[in-house]
C-alpha positions as CSV (number, residue, x, y, z in Angstrom):
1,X,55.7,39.7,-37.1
2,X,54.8,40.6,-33.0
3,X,55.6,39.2,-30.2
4,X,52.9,38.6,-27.0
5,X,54.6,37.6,-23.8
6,X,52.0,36.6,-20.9
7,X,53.7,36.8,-17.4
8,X,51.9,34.7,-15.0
9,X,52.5,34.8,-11.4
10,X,53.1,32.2,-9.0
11,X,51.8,29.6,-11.7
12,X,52.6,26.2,-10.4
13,X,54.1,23.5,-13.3
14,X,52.4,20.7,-12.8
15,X,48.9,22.4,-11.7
16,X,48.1,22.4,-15.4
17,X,46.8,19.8,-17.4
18,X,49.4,20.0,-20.4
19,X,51.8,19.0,-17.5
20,X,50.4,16.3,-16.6
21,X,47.9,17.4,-13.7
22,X,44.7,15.2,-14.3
23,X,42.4,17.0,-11.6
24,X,42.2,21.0,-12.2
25,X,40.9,22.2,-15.1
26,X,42.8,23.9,-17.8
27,X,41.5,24.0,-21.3
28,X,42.8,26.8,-22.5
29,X,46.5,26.3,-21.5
30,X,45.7,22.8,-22.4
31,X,44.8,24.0,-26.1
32,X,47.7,26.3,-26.3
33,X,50.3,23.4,-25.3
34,X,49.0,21.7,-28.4
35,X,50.1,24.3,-30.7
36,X,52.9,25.1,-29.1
37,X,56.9,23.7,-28.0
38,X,55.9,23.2,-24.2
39,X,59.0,23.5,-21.9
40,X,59.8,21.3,-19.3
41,X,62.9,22.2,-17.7
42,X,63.1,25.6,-17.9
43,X,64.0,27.7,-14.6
44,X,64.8,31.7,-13.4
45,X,68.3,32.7,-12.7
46,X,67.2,34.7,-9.6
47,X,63.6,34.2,-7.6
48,X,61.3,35.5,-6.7
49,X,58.8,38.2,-8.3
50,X,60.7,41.6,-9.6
51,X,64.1,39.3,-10.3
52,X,62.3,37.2,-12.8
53,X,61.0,40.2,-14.4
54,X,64.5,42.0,-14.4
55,X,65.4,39.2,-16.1
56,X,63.1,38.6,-18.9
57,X,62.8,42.6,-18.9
58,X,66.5,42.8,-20.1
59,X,67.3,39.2,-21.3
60,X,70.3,39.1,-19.0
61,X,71.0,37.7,-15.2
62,X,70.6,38.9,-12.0
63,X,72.4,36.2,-10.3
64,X,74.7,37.1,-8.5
65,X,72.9,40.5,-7.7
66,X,75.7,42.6,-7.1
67,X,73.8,45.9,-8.5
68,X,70.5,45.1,-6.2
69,X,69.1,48.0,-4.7
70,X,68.1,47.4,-0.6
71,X,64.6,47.7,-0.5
72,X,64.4,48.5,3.0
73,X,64.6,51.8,2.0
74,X,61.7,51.6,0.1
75,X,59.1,49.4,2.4
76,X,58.7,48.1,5.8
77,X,57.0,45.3,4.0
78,X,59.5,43.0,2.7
79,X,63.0,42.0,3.7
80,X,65.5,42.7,1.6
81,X,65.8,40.5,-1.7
82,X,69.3,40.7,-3.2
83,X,68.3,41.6,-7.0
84,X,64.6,42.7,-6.1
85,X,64.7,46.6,-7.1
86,X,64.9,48.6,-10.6
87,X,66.0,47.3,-13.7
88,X,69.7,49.2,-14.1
89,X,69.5,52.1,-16.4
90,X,72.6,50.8,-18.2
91,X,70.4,47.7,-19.5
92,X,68.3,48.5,-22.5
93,X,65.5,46.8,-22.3
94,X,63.2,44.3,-24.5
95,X,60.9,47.2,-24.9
96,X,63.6,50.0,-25.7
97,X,64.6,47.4,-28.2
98,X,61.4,46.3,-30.2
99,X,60.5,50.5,-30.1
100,X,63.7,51.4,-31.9
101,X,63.1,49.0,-34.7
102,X,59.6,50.6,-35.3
103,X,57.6,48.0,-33.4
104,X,54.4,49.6,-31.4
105,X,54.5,48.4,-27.3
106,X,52.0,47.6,-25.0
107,X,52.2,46.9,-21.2
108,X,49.4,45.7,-19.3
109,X,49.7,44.6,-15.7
110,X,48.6,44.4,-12.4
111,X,51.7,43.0,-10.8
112,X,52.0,46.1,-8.4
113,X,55.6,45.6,-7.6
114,X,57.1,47.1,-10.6
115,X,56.0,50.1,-9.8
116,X,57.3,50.7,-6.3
117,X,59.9,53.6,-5.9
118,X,62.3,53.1,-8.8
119,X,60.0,50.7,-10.4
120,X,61.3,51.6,-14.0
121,X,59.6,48.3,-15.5
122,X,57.6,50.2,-18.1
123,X,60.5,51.9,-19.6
124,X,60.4,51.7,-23.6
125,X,56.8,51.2,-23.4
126,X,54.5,53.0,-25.7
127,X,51.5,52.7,-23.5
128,X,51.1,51.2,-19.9
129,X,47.8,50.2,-18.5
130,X,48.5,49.6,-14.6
131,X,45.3,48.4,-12.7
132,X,45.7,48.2,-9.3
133,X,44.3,46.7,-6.1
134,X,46.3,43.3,-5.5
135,X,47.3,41.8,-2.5
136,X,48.3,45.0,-0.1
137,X,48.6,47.5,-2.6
138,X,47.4,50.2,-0.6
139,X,44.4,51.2,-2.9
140,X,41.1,50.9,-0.9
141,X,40.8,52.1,2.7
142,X,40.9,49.0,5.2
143,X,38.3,50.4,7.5
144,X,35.2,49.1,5.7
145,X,35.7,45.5,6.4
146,X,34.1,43.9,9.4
147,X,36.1,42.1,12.0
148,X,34.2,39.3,11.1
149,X,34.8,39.2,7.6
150,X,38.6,39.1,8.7
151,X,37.9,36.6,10.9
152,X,36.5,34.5,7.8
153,X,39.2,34.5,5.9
154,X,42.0,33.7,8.4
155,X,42.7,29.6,9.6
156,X,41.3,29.4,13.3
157,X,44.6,29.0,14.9
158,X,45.9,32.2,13.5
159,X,42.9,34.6,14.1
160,X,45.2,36.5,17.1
161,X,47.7,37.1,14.9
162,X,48.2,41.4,14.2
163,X,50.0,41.0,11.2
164,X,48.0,38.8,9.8
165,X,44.6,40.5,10.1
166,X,46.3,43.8,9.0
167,X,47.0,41.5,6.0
168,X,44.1,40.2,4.9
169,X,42.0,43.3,6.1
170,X,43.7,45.3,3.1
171,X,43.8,42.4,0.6
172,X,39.2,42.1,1.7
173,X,39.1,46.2,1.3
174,X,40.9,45.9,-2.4
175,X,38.4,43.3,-3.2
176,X,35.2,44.1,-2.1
177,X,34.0,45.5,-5.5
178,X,35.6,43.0,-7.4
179,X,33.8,39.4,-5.8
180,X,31.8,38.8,-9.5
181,X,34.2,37.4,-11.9
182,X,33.9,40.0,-14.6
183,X,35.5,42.3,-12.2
184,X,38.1,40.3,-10.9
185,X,41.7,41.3,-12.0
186,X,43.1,39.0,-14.0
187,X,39.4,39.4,-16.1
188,X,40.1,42.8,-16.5
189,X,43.9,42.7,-17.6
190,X,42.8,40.3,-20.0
191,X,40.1,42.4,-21.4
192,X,42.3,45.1,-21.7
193,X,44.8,43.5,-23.5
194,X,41.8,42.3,-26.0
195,X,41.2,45.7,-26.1
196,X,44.6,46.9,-26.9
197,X,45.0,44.3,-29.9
198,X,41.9,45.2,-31.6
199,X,42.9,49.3,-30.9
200,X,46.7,48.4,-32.2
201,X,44.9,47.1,-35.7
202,X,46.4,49.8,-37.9
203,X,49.9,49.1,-36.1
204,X,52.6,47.2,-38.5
205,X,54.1,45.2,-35.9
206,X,53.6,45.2,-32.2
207,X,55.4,43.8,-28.7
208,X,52.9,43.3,-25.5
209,X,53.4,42.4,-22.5
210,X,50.5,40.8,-20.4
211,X,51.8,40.2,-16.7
212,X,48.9,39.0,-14.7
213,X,49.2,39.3,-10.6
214,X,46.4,35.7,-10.7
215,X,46.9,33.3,-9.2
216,X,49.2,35.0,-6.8
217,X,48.0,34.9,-3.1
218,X,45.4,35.8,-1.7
219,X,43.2,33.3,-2.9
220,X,39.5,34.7,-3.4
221,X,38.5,33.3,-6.8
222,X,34.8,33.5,-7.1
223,X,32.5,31.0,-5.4
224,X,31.7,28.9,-8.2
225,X,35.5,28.8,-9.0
226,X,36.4,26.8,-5.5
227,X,33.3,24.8,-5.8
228,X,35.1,23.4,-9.2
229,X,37.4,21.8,-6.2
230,X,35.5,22.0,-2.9
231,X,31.7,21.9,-3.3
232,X,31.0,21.7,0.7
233,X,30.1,24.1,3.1
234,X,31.3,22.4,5.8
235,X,34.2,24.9,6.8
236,X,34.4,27.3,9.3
237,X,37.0,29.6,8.0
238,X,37.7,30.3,4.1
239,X,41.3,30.9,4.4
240,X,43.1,33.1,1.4
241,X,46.4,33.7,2.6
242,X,48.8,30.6,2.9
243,X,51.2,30.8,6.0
244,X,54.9,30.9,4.3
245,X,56.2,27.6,6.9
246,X,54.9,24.0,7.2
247,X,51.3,23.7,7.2
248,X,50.4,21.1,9.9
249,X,49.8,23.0,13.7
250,X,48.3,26.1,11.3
251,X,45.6,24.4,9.1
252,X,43.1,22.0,10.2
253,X,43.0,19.2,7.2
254,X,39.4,20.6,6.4
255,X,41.4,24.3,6.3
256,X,44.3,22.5,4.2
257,X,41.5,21.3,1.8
258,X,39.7,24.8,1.4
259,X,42.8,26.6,0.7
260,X,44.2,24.4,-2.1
261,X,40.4,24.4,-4.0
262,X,41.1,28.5,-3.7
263,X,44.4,28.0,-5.1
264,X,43.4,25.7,-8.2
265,X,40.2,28.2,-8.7
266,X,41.9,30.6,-9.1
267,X,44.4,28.9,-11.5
268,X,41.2,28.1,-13.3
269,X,40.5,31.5,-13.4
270,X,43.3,32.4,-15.2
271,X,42.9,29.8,-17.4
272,X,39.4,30.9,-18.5
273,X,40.4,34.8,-19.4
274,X,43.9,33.3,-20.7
275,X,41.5,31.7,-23.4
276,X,39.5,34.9,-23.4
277,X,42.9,37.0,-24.7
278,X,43.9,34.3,-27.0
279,X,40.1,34.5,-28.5
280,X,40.5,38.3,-29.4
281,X,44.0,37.9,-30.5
282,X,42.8,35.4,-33.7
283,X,39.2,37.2,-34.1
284,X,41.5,40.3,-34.8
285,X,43.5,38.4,-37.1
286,X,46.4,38.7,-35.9
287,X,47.3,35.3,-34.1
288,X,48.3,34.0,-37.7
289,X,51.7,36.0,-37.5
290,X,52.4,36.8,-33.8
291,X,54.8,35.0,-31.3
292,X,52.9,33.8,-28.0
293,X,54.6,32.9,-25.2
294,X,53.2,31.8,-21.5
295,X,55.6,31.7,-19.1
296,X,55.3,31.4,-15.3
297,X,57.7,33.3,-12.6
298,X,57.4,30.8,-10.1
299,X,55.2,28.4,-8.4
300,X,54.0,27.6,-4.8
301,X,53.8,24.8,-2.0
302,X,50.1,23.7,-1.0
303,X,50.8,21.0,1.3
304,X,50.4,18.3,-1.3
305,X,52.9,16.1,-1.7
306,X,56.5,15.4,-1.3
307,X,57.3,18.2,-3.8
308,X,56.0,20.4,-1.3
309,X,58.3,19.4,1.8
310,X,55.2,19.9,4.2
311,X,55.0,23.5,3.2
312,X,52.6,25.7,2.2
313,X,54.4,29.0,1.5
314,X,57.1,29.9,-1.7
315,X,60.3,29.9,0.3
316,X,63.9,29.8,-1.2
317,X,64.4,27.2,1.3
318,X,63.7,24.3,0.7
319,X,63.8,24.9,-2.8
320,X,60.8,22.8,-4.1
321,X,60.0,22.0,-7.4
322,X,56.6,23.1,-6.9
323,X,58.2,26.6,-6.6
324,X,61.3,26.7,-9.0
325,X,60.2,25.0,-11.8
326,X,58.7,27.1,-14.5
327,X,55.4,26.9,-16.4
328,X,56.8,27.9,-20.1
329,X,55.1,27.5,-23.7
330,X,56.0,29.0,-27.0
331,X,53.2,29.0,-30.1
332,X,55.4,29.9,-33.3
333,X,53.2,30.9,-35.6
334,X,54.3,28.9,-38.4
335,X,53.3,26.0,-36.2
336,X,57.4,25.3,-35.5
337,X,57.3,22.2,-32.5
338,X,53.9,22.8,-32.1
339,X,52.2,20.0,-29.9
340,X,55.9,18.9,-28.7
341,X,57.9,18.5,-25.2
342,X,61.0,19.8,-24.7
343,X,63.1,18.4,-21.6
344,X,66.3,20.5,-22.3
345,X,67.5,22.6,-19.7
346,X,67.1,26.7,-20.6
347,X,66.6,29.9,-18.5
348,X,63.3,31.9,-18.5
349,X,65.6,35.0,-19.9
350,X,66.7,32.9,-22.9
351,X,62.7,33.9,-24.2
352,X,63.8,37.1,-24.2
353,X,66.7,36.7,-27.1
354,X,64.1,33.7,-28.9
355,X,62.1,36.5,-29.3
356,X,64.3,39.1,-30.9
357,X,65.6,36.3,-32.9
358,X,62.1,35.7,-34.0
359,X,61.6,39.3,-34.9
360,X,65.1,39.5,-36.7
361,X,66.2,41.8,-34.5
362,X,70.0,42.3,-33.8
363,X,70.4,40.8,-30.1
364,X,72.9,43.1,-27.9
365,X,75.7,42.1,-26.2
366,X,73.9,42.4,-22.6
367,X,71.8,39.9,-24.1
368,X,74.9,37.7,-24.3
369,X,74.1,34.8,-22.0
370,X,70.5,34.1,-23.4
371,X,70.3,31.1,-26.2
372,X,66.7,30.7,-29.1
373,X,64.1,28.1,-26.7
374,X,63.5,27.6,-30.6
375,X,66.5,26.8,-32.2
376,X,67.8,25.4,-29.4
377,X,65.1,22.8,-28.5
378,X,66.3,19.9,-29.3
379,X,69.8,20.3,-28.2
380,X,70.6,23.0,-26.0
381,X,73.5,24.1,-24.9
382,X,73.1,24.0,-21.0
383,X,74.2,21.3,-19.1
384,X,72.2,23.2,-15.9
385,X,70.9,26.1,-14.3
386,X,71.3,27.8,-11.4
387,X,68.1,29.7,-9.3
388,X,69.4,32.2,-6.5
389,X,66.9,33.1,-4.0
390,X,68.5,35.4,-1.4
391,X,72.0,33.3,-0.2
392,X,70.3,30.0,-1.3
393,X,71.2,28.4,-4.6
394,X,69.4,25.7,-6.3
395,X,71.3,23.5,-9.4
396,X,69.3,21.2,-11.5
397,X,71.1,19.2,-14.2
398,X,69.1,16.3,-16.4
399,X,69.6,14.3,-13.0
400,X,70.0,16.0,-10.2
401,X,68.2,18.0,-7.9
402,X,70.3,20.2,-5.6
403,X,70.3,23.2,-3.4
404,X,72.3,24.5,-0.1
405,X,73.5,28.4,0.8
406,X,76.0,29.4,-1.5
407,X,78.7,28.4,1.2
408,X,77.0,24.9,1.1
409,X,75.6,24.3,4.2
410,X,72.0,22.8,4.8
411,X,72.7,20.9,1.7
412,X,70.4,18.5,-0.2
413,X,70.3,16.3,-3.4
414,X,67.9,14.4,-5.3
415,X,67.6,11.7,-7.9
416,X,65.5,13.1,-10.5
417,X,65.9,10.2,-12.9
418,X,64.6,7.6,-9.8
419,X,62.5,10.0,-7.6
420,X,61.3,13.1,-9.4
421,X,58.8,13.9,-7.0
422,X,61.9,14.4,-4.0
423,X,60.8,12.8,-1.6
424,X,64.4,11.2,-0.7
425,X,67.6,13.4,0.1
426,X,70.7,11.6,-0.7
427,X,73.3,14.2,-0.4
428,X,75.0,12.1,2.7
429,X,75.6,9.5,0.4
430,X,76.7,11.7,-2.3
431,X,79.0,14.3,-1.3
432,X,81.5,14.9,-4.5
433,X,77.7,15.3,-6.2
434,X,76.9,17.8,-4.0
435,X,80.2,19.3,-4.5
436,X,80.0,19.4,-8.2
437,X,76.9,21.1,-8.3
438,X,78.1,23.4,-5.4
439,X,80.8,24.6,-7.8
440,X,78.2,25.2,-11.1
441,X,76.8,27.6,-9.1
442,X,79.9,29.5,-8.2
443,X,81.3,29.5,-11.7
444,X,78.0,31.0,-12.5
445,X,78.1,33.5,-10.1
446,X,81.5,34.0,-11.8
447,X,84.1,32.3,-9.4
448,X,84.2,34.7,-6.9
449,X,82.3,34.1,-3.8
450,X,79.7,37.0,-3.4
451,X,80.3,38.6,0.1
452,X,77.3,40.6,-0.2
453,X,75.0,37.9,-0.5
454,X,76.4,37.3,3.9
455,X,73.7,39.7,5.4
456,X,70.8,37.8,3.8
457,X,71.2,34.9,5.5
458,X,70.2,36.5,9.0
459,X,66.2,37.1,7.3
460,X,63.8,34.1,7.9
461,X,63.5,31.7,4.8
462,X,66.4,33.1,2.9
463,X,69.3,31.1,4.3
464,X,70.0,27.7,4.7
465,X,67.7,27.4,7.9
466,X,64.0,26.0,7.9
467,X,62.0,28.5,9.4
468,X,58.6,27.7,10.8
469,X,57.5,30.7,12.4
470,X,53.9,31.2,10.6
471,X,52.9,34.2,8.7
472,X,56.5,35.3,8.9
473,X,56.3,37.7,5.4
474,X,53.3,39.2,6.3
475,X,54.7,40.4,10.0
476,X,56.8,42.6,8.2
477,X,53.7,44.9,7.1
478,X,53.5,47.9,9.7
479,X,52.8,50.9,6.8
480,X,51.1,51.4,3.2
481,X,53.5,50.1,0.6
482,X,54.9,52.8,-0.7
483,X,54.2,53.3,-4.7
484,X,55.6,56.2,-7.2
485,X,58.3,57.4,-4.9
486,X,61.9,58.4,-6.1
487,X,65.0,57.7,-4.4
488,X,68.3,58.4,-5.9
489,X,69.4,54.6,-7.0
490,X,72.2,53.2,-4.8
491,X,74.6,49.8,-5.8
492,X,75.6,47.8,-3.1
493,X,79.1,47.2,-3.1
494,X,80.2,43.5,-1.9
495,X,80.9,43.5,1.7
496,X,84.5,41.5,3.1
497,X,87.2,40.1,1.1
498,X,86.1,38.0,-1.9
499,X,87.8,34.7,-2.2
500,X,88.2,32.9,-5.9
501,X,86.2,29.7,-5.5
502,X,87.8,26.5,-7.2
């Protein structure tokens, strides 16, 4: 038996049609929900991009990050992400695992963040295929693009920003050979992996790892991609980059419009070399006795919609559902659920021990806190889950919607049984609620408040404070990211007294 895994990033939920979405188009995903146990509630223990993978990397949780490494050390680019860094060397990991009982593995990615300095992602790995060149990955040199190209891509109201045009100068130079849609990324991660399968042929058993950067920002799917959603030529700027704060005073409607057809093309996208992979894996015959699972890390706000809050930017404050709930299906290949919904509540690093269950492979004890999506499905064993992103935690039970700092403040609930889409906080009308789920998420931080989760609260979006100071992530962007450095790995140590929380 093998196991795929296809990582998607910054897949929104309910922008596929297996979800319910009845406006973009995704036949593919659509197909693969009907052969497979399609997941509902299932969320990360720790957001956003490299603690998702650390997760499903090691099938164990970040939250509460007390062995993050501070990535100021490594990049003037992003603040500091408690639990964004290397996977710890005393976690084996899913591919150390599956090699050590004789299966072949295969990573293929262009998710360039797992291989900044310490990036030990690929560890266990037989062979690695990295392809780079998304988002600011400092691969091309910026000086070919034309002022005017920059000014193209950028809303109207933002075209004076230095940050910004640094930005999207560097995403425009990594993309100028790659407009057609043969040559895009995610087409080429997906022929590769169709590659890989056919190449792996005389290979027993296998474990791959597909971890597509698309549809990440920036959005610049191919023409014909965004006419799928906007056909008119009728706007003056083609923004790509969304503005991490509320949208209105920094997109024009018409800009608002542009930017969400970019976003759902290039979801499409995805969608079409998706279907491409799972095409090669059953021409090589091998679908018939291979595990697939699809699983998103997280989604984003467009501006669309109460789920949204007004935003259009991922943010761990608010915590939206557009960004924190997961995109996850599971295709047994005995057919087991296939075609079925599952609305229990389960963590995205639970897949990782479903899968070594699947394989009949011994699960270790750092594996511990994972339960089989399988098994499991009809009756799991979680009452909620708990998302950390920086000092903010978000709790989700079958009814409620909550999130706050983890000392509570900025708190707000939702009714998810009467007003699923959030448009209405009632956490002044229901403090002991808000108090309850205060307290799941200090029991699962394991009842001691985490001191050295303090500092983060003083960086824009990561406390409990709205911040609407546009383009905020991308100010931070001064030098080249730096890739395939070494520095001697550091733990944080926690910061104050801790107190037991009761």
């Amino acid at each position: 038996m093998n196991v795929v895994w296809i990582i998607v990033d910054s897949l929104r939920q309910d922008y596929i049609g297996a979800y319910g979405n009845e406006w973009i188009k995704t036949p593919h995903m659509d197909a693969f929900a009907k052969e497979s146990i399609v997941y509902t509630r299932c969320m990360a223990d720790a957001l956003p991009t490299l603690q998702v993978r650390r997760s499903l990397h090691t099938g164990s949780r970040v939250y509460p990050a007390r062995d993050y490494c501070d990535t100021s050390r490594w990049s003037k680019v992003n603040p500091p992400h408690p639990g964004w860094g290397a996977i710890p060397n005393r976690l084996p990991t899913m591919a150390e695992i599956f090699q050590q009982n004789g299966y072949f593995t295969g990573f293929i990615t262009d998710c360039y963040h797992q291989f900044k300095p310490n990036g030990n992602y690929h560890r266990g790995f037989w062979s690695v295929d990295f392809l780079r060149g998304q988002e600011v990955d400092p691969f091309r040199p910026p000086g070919a693009v034309a002022e005017q190209q920059v000014d193209y891509h950028i809303p109207l109201s933002s075209r004076d920003n230095p940050a910004l045009r640094r930005w999207v100068r560097m995403c425009l130079a990594n993309r100028l050979d790659s407009l057609q849609e043969d040559e895009q990324l995610v087409a080429r991660v997906f022929r590769s992996a169709g590659v890989w399968v056919h190449q792996t042929i005389a290979q027993e058993k296998f474990f791959l790892v597909i971890d597509s950067f698309t549809p990440h920002e920036p959005w610049l799917p191919p023409e014909s991609y965004r006419r799928l959603y906007d056909p008119d030529d009728d706007c003056e700027s083609n923004p790509i980059q969304p503005a991490y704060c509320k949208y209105e005073g920094i997109f024009t409607p018409r800009e608002l419009k542009r930017i969400q057809a970019n976003y759902a093309g290039y979801v499409t996208l995805f969608d079409r070399w998706f279907g491409a992979f799972m095409d090669s894996l059953k021409a090589s015959g091998r679908l018939h006795n291979t595990l697939v699972a699809l699983v998103s890390d997280h989604g984003h706000c467009l501006g669309q919609g109460t789920r949204d809050m007004g935003y259009l930017s991922k943010q761990g404050y608010p915590a939206t559902r557009s960004v924190f709930d997961l995109a996850v299906m599971i295709r047994h290949p005995e057919g087991e659920g296939a075609g079925t919904y599952c609305h229990e509540i389960f963590y995205n690093f639970d897949l990782s021990r479903t899968s070594l269950e699947f394989a009949g492979i011994k699960v270790p004890e750092t594996m511990n806190d994972g339960v089989n999506m399988i098994e499991k499905r009809t009756k799991s064993p979680r009452d909620h889950a708990t998302t950390q992103w920086g000092a903010v935690v978000c709790v989700r039970d079958h009814r409620w919607w909550y999130f706050s700092d983890v000392w509570g403040n900025g708190a707000r609930l939702y009714d998810l049984e009467n007003d699923p889409d959030t448009a209405n906080d009632v956490a002044g009308a229901n403090p002991e609620i808000c108090r309850k789920m205060l307290n799941r998420a200090w029991q699962d931080a394991g009842g001691q408040c985490p001191d050295h989760l303090k500092p983060y609260s003083k960086y824009p979006g990561q406390g409990a404070e709205e911040v609407n100071k546009p383009y905020r992530t991308v100010a931070f962007i001064k030098d080249p990211q730096q890739l395939f450095c070494n520095f001697e790995e550091e733990v944080a140590e926690p910061k104050g007294n801790s107190e037991v929380w009761t």
